[in-house]
Rosetta silent file (secondary structure, phi, psi, omega in degrees, C-alpha in Angstrom):
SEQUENCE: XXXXXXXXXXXXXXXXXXXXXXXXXXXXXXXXXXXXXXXXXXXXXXXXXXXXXXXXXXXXXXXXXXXXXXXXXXXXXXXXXXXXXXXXXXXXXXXXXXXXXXXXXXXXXXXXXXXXXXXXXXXXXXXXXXXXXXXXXXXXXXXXXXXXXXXXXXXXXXXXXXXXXXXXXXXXXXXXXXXXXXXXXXXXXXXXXXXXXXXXXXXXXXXXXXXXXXXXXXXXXXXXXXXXXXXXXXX
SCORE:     score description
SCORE:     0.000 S_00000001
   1 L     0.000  150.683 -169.331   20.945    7.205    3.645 S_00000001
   2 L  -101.830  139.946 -154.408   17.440    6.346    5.146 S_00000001
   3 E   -73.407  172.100  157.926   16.301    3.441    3.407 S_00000001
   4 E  -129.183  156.456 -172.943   12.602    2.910    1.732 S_00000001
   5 E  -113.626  119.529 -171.338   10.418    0.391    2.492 S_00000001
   6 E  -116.200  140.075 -174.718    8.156   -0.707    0.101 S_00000001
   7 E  -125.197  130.542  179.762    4.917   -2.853    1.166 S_00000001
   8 E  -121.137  165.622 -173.580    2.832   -4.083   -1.051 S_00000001
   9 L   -32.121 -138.843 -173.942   -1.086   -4.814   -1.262 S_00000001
  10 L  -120.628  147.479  179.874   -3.090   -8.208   -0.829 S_00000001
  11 L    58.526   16.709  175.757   -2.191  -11.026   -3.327 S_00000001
  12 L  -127.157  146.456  175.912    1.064   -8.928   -4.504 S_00000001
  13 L   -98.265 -145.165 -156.619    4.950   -9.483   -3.622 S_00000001
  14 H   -86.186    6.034 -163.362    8.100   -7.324   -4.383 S_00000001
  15 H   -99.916   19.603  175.894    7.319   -7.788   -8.425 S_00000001
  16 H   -95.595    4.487 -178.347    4.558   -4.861   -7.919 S_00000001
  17 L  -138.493   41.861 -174.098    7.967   -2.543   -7.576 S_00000001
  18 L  -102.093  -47.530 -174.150    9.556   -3.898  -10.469 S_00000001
  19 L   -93.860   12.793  146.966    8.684   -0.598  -12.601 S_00000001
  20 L  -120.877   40.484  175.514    9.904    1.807   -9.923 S_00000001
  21 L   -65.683  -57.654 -149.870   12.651   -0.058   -8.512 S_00000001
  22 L   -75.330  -17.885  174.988   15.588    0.982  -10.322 S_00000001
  23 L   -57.172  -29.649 -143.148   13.827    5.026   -9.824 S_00000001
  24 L   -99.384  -36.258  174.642   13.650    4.674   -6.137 S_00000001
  25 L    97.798 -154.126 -166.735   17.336    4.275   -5.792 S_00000001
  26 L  -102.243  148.209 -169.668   19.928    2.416   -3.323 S_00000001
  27 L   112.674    0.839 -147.947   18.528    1.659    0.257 S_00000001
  28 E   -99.443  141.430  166.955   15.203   -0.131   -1.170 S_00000001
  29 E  -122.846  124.492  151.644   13.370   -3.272    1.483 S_00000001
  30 E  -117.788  144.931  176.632   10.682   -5.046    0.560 S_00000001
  31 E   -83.005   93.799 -176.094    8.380   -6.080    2.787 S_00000001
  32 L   -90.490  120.631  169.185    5.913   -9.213    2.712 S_00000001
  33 L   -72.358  110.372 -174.693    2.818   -8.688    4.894 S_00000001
  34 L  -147.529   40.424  173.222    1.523  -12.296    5.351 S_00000001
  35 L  -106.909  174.597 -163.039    0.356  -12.147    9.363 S_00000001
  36 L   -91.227  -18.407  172.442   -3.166  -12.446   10.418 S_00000001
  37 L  -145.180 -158.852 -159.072   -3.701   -9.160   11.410 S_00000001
  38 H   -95.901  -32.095  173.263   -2.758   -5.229   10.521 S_00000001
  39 H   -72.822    4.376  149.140   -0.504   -4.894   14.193 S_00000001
  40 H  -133.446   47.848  155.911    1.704   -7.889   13.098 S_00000001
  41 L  -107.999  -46.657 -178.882    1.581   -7.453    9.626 S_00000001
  42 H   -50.556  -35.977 -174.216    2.959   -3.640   11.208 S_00000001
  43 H   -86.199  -20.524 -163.914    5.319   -5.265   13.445 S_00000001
  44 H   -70.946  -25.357 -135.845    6.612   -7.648   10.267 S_00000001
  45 H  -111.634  -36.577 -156.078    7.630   -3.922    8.373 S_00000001
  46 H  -108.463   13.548 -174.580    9.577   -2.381   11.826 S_00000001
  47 H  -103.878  -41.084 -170.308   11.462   -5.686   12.160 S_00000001
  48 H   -39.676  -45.662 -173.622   12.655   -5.611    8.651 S_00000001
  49 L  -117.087  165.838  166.671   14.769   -2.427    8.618 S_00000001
  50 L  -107.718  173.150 -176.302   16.612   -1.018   11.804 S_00000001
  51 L    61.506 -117.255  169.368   16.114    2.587   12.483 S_00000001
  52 L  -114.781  172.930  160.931   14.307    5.186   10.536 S_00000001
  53 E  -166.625 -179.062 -175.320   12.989    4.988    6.892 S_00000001
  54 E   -92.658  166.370  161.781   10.418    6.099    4.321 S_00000001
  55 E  -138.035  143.206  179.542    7.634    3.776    3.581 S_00000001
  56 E  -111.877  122.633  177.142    5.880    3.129    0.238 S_00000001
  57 E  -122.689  132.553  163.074    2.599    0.984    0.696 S_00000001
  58 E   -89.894  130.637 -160.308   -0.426    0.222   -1.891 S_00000001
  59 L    25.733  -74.405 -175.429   -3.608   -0.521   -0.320 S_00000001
  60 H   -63.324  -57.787 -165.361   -3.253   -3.712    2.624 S_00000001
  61 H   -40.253  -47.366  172.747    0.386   -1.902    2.564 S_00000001
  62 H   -53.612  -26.237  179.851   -0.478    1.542    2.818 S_00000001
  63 H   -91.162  -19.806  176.632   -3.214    0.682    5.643 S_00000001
  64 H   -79.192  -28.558 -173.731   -0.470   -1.190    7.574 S_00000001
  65 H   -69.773  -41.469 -177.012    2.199    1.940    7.040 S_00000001
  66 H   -56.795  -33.364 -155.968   -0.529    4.024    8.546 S_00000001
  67 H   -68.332  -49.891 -178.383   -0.767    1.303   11.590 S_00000001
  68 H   -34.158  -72.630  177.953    3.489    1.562   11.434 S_00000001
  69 H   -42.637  -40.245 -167.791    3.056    5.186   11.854 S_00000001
  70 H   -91.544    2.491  166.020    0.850    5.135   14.484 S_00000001
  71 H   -81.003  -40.313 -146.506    3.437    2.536   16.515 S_00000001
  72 L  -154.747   85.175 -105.076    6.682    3.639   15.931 S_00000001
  73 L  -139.709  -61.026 -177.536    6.313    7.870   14.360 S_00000001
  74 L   -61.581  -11.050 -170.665    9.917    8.425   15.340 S_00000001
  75 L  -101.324   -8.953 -165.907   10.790    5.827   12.437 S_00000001
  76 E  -107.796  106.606 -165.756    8.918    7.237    9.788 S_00000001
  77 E   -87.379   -4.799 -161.410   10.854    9.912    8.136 S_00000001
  78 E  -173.623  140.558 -165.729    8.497   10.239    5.055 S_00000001
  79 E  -142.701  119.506  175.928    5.455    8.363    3.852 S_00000001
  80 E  -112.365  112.893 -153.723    3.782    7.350   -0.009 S_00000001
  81 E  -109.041  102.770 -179.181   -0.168    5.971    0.294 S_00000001
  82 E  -106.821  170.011  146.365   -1.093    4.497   -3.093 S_00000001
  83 L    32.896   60.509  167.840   -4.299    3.104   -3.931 S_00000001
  84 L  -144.179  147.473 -178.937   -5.888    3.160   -0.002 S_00000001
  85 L   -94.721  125.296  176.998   -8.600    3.334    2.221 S_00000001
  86 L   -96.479   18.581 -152.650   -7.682    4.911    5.926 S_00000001
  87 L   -95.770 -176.456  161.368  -11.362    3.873    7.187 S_00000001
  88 L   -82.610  142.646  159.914  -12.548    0.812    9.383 S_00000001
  89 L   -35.166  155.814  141.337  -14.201   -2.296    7.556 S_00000001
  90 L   -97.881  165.971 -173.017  -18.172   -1.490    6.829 S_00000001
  91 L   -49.329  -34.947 -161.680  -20.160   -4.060    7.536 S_00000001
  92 L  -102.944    1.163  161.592  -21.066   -5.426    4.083 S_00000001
  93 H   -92.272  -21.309  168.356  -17.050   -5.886    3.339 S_00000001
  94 H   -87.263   18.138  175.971  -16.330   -7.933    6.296 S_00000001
  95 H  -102.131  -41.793 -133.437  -19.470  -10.033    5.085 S_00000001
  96 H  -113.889  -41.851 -175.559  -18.060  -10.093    1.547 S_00000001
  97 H   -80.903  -41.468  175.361  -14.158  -11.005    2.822 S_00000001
  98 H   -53.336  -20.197 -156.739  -16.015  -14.113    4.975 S_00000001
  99 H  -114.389  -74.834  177.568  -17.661  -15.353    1.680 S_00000001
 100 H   -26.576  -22.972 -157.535  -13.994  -15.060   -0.048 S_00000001
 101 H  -124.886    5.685  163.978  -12.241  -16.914    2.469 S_00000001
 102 H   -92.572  -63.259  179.246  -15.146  -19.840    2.811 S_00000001
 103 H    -3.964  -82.891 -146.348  -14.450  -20.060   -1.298 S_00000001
 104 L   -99.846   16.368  142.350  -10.951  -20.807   -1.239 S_00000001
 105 L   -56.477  -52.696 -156.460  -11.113  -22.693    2.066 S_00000001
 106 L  -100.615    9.758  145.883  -13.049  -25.252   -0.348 S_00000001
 107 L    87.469   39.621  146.237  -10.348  -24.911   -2.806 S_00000001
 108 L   -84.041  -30.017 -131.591  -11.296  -21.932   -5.152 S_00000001
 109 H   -70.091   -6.903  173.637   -8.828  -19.589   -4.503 S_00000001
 110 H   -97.007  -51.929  176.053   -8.195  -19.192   -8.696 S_00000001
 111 H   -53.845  -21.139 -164.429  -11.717  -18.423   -9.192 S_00000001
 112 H   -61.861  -57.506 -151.622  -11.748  -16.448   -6.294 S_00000001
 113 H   -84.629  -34.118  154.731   -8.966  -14.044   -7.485 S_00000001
 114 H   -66.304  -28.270  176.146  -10.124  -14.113  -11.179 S_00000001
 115 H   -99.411   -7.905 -164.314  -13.454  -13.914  -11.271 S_00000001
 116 L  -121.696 -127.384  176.116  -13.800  -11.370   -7.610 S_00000001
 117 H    20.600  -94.081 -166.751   -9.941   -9.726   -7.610 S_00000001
 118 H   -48.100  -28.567 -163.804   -8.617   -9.148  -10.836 S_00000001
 119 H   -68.007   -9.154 -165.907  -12.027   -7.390  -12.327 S_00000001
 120 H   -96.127   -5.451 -159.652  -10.652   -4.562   -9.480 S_00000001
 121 L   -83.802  -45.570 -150.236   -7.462   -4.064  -10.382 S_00000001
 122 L  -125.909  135.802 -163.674   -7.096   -2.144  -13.509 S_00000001
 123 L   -58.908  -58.610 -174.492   -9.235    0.439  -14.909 S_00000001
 124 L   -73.268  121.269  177.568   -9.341   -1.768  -18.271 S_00000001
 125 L   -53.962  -36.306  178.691  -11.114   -4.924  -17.222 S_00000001
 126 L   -93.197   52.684  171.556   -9.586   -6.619  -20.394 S_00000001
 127 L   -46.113  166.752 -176.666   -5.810   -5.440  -19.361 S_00000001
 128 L  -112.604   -8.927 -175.029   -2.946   -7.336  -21.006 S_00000001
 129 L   -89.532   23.416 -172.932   -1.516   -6.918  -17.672 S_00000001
 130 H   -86.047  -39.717  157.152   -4.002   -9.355  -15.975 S_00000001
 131 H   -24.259  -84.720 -168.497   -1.602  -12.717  -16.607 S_00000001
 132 H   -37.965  -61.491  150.275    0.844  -11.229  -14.690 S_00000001
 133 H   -16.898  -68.429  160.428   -1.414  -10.325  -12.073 S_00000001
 134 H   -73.330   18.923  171.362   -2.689  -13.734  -11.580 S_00000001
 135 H  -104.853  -71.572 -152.345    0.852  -15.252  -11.367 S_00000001
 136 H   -38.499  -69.234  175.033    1.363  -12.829   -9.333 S_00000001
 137 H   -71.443   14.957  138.750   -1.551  -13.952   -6.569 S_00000001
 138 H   -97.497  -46.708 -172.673   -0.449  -17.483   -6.947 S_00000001
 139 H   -51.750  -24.049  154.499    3.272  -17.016   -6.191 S_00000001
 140 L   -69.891  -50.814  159.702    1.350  -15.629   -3.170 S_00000001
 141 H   111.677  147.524  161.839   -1.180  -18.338   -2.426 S_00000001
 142 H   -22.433  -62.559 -166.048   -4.247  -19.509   -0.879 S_00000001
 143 H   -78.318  -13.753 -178.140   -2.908  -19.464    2.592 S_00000001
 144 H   -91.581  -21.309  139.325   -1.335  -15.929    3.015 S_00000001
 145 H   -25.051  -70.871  172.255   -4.534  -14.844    1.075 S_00000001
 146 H   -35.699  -90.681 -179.956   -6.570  -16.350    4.068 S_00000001
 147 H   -33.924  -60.405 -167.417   -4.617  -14.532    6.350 S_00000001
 148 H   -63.289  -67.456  154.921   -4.235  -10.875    4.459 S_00000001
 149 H    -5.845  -76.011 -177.162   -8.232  -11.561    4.502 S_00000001
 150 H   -52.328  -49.586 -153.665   -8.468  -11.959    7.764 S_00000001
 151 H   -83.320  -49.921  166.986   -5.882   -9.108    8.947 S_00000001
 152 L   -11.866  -50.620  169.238   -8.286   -6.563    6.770 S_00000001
 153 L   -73.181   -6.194  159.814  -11.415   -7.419    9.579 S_00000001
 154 L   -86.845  -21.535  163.345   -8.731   -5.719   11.887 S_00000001
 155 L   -27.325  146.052  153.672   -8.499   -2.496   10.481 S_00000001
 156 L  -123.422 -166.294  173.959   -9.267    0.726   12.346 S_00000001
 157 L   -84.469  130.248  167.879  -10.246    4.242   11.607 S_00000001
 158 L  -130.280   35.367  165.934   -7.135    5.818   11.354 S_00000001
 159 L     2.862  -96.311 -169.072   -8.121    9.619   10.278 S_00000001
 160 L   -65.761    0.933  171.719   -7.825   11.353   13.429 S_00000001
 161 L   -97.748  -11.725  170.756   -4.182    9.820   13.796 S_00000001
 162 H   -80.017  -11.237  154.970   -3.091   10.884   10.852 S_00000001
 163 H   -45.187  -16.352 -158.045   -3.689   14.294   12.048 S_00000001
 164 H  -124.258    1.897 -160.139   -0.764   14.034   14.530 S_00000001
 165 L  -120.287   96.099  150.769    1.877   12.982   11.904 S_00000001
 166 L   -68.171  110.833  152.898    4.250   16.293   10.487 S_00000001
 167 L  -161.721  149.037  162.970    5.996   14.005    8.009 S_00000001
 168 E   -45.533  127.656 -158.209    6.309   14.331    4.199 S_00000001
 169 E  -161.696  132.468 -171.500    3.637   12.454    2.634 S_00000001
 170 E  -119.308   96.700  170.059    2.608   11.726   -0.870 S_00000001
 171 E   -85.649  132.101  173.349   -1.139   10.398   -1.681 S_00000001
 172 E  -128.531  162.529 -160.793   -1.673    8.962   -4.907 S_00000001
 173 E  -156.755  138.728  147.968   -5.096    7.428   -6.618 S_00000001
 174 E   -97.955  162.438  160.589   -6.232    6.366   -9.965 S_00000001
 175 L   -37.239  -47.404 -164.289   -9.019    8.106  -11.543 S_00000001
 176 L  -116.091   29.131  178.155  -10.530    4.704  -12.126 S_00000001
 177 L   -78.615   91.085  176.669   -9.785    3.007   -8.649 S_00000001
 178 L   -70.939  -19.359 -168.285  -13.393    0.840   -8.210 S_00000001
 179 L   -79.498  -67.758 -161.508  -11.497   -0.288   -4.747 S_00000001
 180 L  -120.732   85.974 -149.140  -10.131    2.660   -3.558 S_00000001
 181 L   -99.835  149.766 -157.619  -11.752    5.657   -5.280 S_00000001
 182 H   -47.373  -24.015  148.401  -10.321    9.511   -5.303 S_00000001
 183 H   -18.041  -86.696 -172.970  -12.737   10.148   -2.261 S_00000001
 184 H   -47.647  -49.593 -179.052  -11.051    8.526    0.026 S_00000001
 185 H   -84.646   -0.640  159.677   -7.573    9.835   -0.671 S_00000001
 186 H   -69.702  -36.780 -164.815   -8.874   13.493   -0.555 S_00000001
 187 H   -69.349  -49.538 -140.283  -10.118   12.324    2.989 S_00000001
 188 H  -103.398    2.215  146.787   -6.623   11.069    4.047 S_00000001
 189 H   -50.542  -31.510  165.625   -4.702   13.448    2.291 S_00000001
 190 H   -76.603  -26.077  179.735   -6.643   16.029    4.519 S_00000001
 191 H   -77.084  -89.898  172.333   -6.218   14.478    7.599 S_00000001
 192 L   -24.312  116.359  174.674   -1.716   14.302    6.861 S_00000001
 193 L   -89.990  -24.389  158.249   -0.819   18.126    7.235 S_00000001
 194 L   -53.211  -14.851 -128.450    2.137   17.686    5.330 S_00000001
 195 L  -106.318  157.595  173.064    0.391   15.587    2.177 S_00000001
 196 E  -130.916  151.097  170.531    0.436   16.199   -1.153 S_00000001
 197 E  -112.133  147.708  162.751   -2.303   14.614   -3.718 S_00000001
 198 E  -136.821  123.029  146.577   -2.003   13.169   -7.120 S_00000001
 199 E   -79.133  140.962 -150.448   -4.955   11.704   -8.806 S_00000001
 200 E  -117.563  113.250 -164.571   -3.471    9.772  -11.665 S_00000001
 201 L   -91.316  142.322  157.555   -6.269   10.070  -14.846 S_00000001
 202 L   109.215  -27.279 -168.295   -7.693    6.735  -16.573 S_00000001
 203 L   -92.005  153.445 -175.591   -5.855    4.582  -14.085 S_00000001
 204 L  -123.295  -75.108 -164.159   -7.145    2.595  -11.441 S_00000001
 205 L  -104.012  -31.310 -167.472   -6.249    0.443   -9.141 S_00000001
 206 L  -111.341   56.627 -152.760   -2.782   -1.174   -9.383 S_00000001
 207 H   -52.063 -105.317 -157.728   -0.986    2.153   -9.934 S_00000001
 208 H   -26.054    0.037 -143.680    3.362    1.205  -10.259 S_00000001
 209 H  -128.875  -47.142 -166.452    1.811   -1.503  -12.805 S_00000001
 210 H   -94.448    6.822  177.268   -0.701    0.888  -14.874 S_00000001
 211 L  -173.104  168.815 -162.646    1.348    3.979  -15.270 S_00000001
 212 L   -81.795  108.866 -157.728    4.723    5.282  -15.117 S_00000001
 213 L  -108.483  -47.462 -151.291    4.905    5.809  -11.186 S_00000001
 214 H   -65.666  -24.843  176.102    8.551    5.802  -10.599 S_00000001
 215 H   -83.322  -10.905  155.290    9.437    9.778  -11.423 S_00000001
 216 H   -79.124  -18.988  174.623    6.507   10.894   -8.872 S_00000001
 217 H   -74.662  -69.765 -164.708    8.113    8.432   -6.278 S_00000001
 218 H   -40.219  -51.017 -168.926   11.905    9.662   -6.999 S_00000001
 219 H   -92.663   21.721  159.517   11.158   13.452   -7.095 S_00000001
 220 H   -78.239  -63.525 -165.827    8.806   13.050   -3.501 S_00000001
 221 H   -81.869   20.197 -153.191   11.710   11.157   -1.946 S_00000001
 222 H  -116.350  -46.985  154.264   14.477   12.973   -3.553 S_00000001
 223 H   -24.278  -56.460  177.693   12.752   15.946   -1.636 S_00000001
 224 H   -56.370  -58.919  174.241   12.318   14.470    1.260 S_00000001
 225 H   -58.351  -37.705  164.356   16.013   13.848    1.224 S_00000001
 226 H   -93.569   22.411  119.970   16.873   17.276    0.833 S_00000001
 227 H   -13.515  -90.413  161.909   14.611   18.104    3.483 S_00000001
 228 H   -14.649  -87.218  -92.953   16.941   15.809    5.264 S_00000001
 229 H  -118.912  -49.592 -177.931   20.231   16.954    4.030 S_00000001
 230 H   -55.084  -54.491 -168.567   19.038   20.746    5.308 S_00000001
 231 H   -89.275   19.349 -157.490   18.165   20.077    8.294 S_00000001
 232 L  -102.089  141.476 -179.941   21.349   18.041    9.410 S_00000001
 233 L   -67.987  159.338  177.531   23.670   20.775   11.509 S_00000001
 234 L   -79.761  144.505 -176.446   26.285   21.787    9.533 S_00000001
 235 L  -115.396    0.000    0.000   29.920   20.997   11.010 S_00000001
């Protein structure tokens, strides 16, 4: 069975796929992206598994699964884009990631991610799921923060490459995504000629966390497989 790979965003580990794990089924890698930029945070995700697989990413993840894609094509049997931007930094966000990463160079890094971070995650600013959240972005840390920072100012445009990708592809959005807003995932949903969209309403940013995610992953890749299953010759 081709496994999935799930990658997840900046300041989150594998506990952002705790409430679609058991949905996703047997075959599941997690990934941590903690390199300095998006072509070895890309290379960390094709070392992980051997062969082909699906990949699930939310935002940094989803912009590295595009980079993945555009490396290695033949491995990507199937692809889910939560909560992401496919664009290049603008100007005033690599100004704005430099002023984050002088902070908690000077030993901020909780205000950083409480008072700048967390207001972005969840369409309710007073969430109950905001503890969690900030445990979450310590068991990550200052320094792979720094980096995941860092790897961001590396981004490209990657549009016109997703134009070149036939592969099963699932975009999803909240409503209420201040980060990554439904814009954007009409744009890269248009660009993937295979994609499908879901706009999710009231939710925003930290989708598997703020709504029940796991039966839109399962019946994408449960597709996908019998996609798969179809197209294998018959003996």
């Amino acid at each position: 069975m081709t496994p999935t790979v799930l990658v997840p965003g900046m300041l989150c580990d594998a506990a952002l796929w705790d409430g679609v794990r058991d949905d996703l089924g047997p075959g599941v890698v997690d990934v941590a992206i903690t390199a300095g930029d998006i072509g070895s945070m890309a290379e960390q995700v094709l070392a992980a598994v051997p062969g082909p697989f699906r990949l699930v990413g939310l935002s940094l993840g989803a912009i590295v699964g595009f980079e993945v894609l555009r490396r290695a094509p033949e491995r990507v049997r199937g692809l889910c884009a939560i909560s992401t931007n496919a664009g290049a930094p603008r100007p005033e966000q690599r100004e704005a990631w430099l002023a984050l990463a002088k902070s908690t160079v000077d030993g901020q890094f909780d205000a950083v991610v409480r008072e700048r971070i967390l207001p972005t995650m969840f369409a309710d600013r007073e969430s109950p799921l905001a503890g969690a959240f900030m445990a979450m972005a310590h068991r990550v840390g200052p320094a792979v923060f720094l980096r995941q920072l860092a790897a961001q100012a590396t981004r490209r445009d990657q549009h016109e490459e997703l134009t070149r990708h036939r592969i099963p592809a699932l975009v999803l959005c909240g409503e209420r995504d201040a980060l990554c807003p439904p814009e954007f995932h009409e744009r890269i949903a248009a660009a993937l000629p295979l994609a499908e969209l879901a706009v999710l309403p009231g939710a925003g940013h930290l989708l598997p966390w703020e709504t029940d995610l796991g039966p839109l992953l399962r019946a994408h890749l449960n597709a996908d497989l019998s996609e798969e299953t179809e197209s294998c010759p018959k003996s």
